[in-house]
N, C-alpha and C positions, 0 to 999 in steps of 0.2 A: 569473547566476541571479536576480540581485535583480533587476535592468531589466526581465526576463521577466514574475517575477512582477509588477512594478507597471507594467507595458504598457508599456515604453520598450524602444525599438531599438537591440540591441547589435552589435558588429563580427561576431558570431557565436550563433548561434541554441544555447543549453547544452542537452547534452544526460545521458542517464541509463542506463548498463548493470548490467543485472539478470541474474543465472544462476540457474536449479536445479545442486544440485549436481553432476546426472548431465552437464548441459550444461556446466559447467566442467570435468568430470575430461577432457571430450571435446576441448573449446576445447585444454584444456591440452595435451593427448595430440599434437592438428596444429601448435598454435602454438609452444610451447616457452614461452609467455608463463601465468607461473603469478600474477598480479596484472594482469588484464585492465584493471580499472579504473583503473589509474594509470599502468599502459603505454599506454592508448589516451586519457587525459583526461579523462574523466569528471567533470563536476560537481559529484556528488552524494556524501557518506559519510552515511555513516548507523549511529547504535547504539542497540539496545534500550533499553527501561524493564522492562519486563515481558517474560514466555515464555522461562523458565529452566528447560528439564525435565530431569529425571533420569530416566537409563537405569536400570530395576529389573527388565529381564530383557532378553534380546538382543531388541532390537528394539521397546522396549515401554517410553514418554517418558512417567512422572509432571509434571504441570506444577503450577505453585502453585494453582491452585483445585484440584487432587486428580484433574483430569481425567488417563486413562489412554490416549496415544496411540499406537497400532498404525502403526509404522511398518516391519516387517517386508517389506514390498516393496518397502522403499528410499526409498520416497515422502520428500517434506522435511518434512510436515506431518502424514500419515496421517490416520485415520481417532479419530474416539473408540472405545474398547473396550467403553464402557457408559455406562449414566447414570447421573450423579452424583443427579441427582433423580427418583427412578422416580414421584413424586407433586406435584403443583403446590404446596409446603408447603415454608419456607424454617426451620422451628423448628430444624434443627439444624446452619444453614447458618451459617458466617461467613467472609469473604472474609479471605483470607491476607493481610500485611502485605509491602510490596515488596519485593525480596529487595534489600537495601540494597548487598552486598557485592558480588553481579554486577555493580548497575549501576553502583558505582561503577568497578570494572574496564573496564566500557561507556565509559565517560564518559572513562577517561582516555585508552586506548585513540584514540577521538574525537578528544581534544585536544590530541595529541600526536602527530597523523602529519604525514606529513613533506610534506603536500602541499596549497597552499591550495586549498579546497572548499568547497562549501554543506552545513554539516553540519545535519543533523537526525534526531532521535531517535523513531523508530518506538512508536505505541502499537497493539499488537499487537491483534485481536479484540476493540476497543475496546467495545462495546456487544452488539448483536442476536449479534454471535458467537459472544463470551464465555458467552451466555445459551445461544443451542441447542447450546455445546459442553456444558453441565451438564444439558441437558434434552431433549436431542434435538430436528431440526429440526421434526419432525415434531409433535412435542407442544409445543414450542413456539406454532409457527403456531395451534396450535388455543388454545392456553393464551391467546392472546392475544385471540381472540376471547371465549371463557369464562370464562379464570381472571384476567381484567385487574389487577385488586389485587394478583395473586401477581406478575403480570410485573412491576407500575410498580415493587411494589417488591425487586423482583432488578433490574433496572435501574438503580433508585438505589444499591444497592450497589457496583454492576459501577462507575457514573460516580465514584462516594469512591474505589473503589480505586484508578482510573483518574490522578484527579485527584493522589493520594497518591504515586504513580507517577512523574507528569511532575513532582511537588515534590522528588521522590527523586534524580529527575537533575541538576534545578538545584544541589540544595545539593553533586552531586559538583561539577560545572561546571554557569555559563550560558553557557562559550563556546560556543555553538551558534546558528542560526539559525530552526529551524524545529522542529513535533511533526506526527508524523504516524502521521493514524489511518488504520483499516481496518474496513471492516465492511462487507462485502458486502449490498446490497439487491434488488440486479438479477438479473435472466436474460437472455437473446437477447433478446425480446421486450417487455421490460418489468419492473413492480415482481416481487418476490417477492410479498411484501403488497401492499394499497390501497393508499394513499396516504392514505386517512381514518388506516388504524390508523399509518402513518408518521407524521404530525402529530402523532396522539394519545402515540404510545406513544414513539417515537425520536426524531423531529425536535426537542424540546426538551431531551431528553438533550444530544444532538451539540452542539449549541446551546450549551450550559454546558459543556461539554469545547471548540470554539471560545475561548467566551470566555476561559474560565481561561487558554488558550495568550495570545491575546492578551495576556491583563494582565499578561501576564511577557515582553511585548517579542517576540512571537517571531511566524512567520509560520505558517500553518496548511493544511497539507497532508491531503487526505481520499482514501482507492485506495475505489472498490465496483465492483465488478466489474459487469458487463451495463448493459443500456441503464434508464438512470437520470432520463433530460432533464425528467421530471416537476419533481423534485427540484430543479431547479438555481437556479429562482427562491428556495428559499426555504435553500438553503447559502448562495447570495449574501446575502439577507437576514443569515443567521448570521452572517457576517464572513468566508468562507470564502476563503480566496488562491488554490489549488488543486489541481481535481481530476483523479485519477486512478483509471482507469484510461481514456485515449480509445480506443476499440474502432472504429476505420474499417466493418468489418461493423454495425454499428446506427446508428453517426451518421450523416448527412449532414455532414459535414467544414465544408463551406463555410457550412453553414445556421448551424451550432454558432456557429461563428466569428462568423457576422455578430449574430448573436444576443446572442450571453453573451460575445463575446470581450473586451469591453472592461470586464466586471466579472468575470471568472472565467479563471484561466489554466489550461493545459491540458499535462498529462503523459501522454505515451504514444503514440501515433498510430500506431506502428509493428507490424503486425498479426504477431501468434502464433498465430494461427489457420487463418492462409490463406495471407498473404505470404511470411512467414519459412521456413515448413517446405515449402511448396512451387513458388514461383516460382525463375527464374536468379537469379542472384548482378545480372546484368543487368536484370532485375527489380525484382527488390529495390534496386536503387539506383536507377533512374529513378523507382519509385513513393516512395522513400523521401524524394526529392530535389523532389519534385511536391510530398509534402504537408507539408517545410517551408516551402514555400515559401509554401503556402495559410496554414499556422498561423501561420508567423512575424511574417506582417506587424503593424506596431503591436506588436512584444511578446509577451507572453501564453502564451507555448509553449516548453515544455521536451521537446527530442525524447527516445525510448524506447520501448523494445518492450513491447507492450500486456500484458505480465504477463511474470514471471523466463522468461528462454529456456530451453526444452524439450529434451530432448535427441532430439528429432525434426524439429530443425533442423539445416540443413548448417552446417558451419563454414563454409563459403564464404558463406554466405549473413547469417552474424554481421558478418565481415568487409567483407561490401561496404554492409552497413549502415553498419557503423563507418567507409567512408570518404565516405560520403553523408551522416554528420554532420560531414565536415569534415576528417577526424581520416588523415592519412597513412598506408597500410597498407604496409609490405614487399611487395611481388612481386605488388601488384595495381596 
């Protein structure tokens, strides 16, 4: 993982297995393998800081900003049930303090498995998320053009807690290697937002959440989902190690590579969208085995499927991933 991330060639290209839960109960059900990750190799553990909700009716996750999330269809993440701010007005907002006690359970949990990994500790809904989970996305977006002064500062809020967060982990443990944020920007197509209001309003946030990780030794890992490439000049700039999520439907593979590969490394490549759920197993492993091979070179690339597997993917089709990373499968 570490060669990866700082562009040197290793015996084996590391890679990253991710599930929804429906996609594990399924894995599990064919495979008889109830710890995928450590039965197939996996590189990567990973334990929270943040996003500790309590169930307060079936189906329906209080989390520490107060948000109420509808998971009632099973979903991992659901939906918010309301808005915590039905007005652009932060007078009777205060950001919750970390829950110290989870993450420390997180943290030991982490440093205490029985298996060596590239551990790193997840900053959930790091920024723009955190924001339109309290205010929806939709007034958000507007809020950001109209109500600037309310956004900058929930923003600066979101980034204290954030920060308070990743201090909460270290003091359980620093044995770790990496933090890693999230915070969707992207669609198919492009920004959510411009790119001016990126600059203005997020880019120097992330910026100061980078840094802070850096200055505690650690490497800096960012997932946004959809096509982002605007962006990547100016993550580089941040200090950014790398990003995820690569989406083969938006990038140009090779272009990416030649471009940003030797300042930006690359998690994901392995499509959720189109490859996984509906090509052969046969498929799936010749394409899979293509675009290591295109990432790999020089480093820089951590294979994984372009977001947690769905459970409208075949097991066969997890599996022949998993032996296109390298990784030995039983009876294939």
């Amino acid at each position: 993982m570490i060669a990866a991330i700082e562009h040197r060639e290793a015996d084996r290209i590391p890679y990253h297995l991710r599930f929804t839960s429906t996609a594990r109960r399924a894995f599990v059900a064919h495979t008889r393998v109830e710890d995928a990750e450590r039965q197939f190799g996996n590189h990567i553990e990973l334990a929270r800081c943040m996003d500790f909700p309590v169930e307060i009716a079936t189906g329906m996750f209080r989390d520490e900003f107060g948000v109420v999330w509808d998971r009632r269809d099973g979903s991992d993440i659901g939906l918010p049930a309301a808005h915590v701010f039905e007005e652009p007005s932060l007078e009777t907002f205060a950001p919750p303090e970390p829950v110290a006690s989870e993450i420390d359970m997180q943290m030991k949990s982490l440093v205490h498995g029985e298996w060596d990994s590239f551990r790193a500790v997840t900053v959930g809904f790091s920024l723009y998320e955190r924001a339109w989970s309290l205010r929806g996305i939709e007034n958000l977006l507007m809020d950001m053009l109209l109500e600037e002064d309310f956004v900058a500062e929930l923003f600066d809020r979101i980034v204290a807690y954030d920060m308070k967060a990743m201090d909460c982990a270290r003091k359980a443990s620093d044995d770790f290697d990496a933090f890693f944020l999230g915070d969707d920007w992207g669609q198919q197509t492009g920004l959510i937002m411009s790119r001016e209001l990126w600059k203005r309003l997020i880019g120097p946030r992330i910026a100061k959440l980078i840094e802070h990780g850096k200055s505690c030794g650690k490497y800096m890992i960012l997932h946004s989902c959809g096509n982002i490439i605007e962006l990547f000049p100016d993550l580089v700039d941040a200090g950014l190690d790398v990003y995820d999520t690569f989406q083969p439907e938006i990038y140009d593979i090779r272009l990416v590579k030649e471009r940003f590969g030797d300042r930006l490394a690359f998690l994901g490549g392995i499509s959720t969208q189109t490859l996984l759920p509906f090509s052969s197993p046969a498929a799936v492993r010749s394409t899979t085995r293509e675009i290591l091979q295109i990432m790999g070179k020089h480093g820089g690339y951590i294979a994984a499927p372009t977001h947690d597997l769905s459970s409208d993917i075949p097991v066969e089709n997890i599996l022949a991933m998993i032996e296109a990373f390298g990784h030995p499968v039983p009876g294939m």
